[in-house]
C-alpha positions as CSV (number, residue, x, y, z in Angstrom):
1,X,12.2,-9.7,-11.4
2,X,9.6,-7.1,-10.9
3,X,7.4,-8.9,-8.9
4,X,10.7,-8.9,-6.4
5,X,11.2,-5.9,-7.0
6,X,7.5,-4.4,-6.3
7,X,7.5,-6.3,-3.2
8,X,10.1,-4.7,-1.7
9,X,8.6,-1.2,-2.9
10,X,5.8,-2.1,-0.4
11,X,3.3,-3.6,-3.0
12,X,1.1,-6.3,-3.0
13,X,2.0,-8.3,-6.0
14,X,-0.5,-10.9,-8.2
15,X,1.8,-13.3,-10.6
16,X,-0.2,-14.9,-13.4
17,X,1.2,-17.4,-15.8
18,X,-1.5,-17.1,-18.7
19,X,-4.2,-14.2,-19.5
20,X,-6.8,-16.6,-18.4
21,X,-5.1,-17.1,-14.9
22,X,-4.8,-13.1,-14.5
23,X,-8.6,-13.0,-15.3
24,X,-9.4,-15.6,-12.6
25,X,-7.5,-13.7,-10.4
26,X,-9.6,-10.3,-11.4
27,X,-12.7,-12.1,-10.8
28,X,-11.5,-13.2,-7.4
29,X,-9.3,-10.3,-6.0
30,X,-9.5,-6.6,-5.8
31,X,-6.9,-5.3,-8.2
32,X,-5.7,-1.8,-8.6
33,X,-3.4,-1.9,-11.6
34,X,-2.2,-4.2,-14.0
35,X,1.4,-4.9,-15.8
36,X,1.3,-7.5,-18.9
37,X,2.9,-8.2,-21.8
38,X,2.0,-7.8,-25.6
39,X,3.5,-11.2,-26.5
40,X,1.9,-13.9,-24.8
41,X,0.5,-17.7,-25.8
42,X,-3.1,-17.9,-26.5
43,X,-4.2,-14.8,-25.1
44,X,-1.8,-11.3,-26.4
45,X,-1.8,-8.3,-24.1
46,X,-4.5,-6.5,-25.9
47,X,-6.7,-9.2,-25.9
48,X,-6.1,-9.5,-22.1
49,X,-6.7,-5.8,-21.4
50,X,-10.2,-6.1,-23.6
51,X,-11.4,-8.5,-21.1
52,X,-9.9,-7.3,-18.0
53,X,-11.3,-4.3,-18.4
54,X,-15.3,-5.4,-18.9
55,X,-14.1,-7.2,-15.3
56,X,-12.8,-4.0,-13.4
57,X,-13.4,-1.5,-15.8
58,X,-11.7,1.0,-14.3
59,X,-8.1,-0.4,-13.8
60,X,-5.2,1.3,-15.1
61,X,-3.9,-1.3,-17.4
62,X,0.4,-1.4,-18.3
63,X,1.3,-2.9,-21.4
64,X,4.9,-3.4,-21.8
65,X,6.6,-4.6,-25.1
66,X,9.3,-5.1,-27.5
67,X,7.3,-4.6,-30.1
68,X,5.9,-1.0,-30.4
69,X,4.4,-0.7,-33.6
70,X,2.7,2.7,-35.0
71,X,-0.1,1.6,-34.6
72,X,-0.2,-0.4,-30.7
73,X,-0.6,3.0,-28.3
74,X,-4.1,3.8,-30.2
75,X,-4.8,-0.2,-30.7
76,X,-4.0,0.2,-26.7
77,X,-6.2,2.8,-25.5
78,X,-9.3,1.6,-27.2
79,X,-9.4,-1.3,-25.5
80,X,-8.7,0.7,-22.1
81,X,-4.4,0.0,-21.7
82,X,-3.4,2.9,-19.8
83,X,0.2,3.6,-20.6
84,X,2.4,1.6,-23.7
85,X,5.9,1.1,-22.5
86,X,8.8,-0.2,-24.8
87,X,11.4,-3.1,-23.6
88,X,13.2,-3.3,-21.9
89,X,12.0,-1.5,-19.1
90,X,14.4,-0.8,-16.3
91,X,12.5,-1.3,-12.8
92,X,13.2,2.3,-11.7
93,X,11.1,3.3,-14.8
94,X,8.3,0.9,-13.9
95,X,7.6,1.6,-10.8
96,X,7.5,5.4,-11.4
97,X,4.5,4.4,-14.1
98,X,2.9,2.5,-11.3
99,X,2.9,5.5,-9.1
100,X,1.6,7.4,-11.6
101,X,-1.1,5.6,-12.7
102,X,-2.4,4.9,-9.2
103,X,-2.2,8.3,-8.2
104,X,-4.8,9.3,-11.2
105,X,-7.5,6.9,-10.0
């Protein structure tokens, strides 16, 4: 849905099905900003953003989930996750972190 959805915002959009396909794709692609989930098989969000970011170490990093603990934003920004957003997370509300974050690197 927001793949769709940032396409027709004018961005160019990267799917990955797995953290280790979105790290192959780092390694092969300039990036400017990644979206991902906390929740994931093998490889959680935060594990994902600890990696991604010794790749491009400056990339914002979005982590959206359902399950914002006390703890996740701090968990989050020491292993370089930009912004913490809680589900659902309407599109409109996306994009205008997107912008956000892009406009500050």
């Amino acid at each position: 849905m927001f793949r769709n959805f940032l396409l027709q915002e004018g961005f160019s959009v990267k799917c990955a099905a797995s953290g280790d396909e979105a790290l192959s794709i780092l390694k092969d692609s300039t990036i400017h900003l990644m979206v991902t989930d906390l929740n994931m098989p093998k490889m959680n969000g935060i594990e994902l953003a600890k990696k991604a970011s010794i790749i491009m170490p400056f990339m914002p990093i979005i982590l959206h989930s359902g399950d914002i603990s006390p703890e996740l934003p701090l968990l989050a920004e020491v292993v370089g996750i930009s912004r913490v957003m809680a589900k659902p997370v309407k599109p409109g509300a996306m994009l205008e972190a997107i912008r956000s974050e892009l406009r500050e690197i």
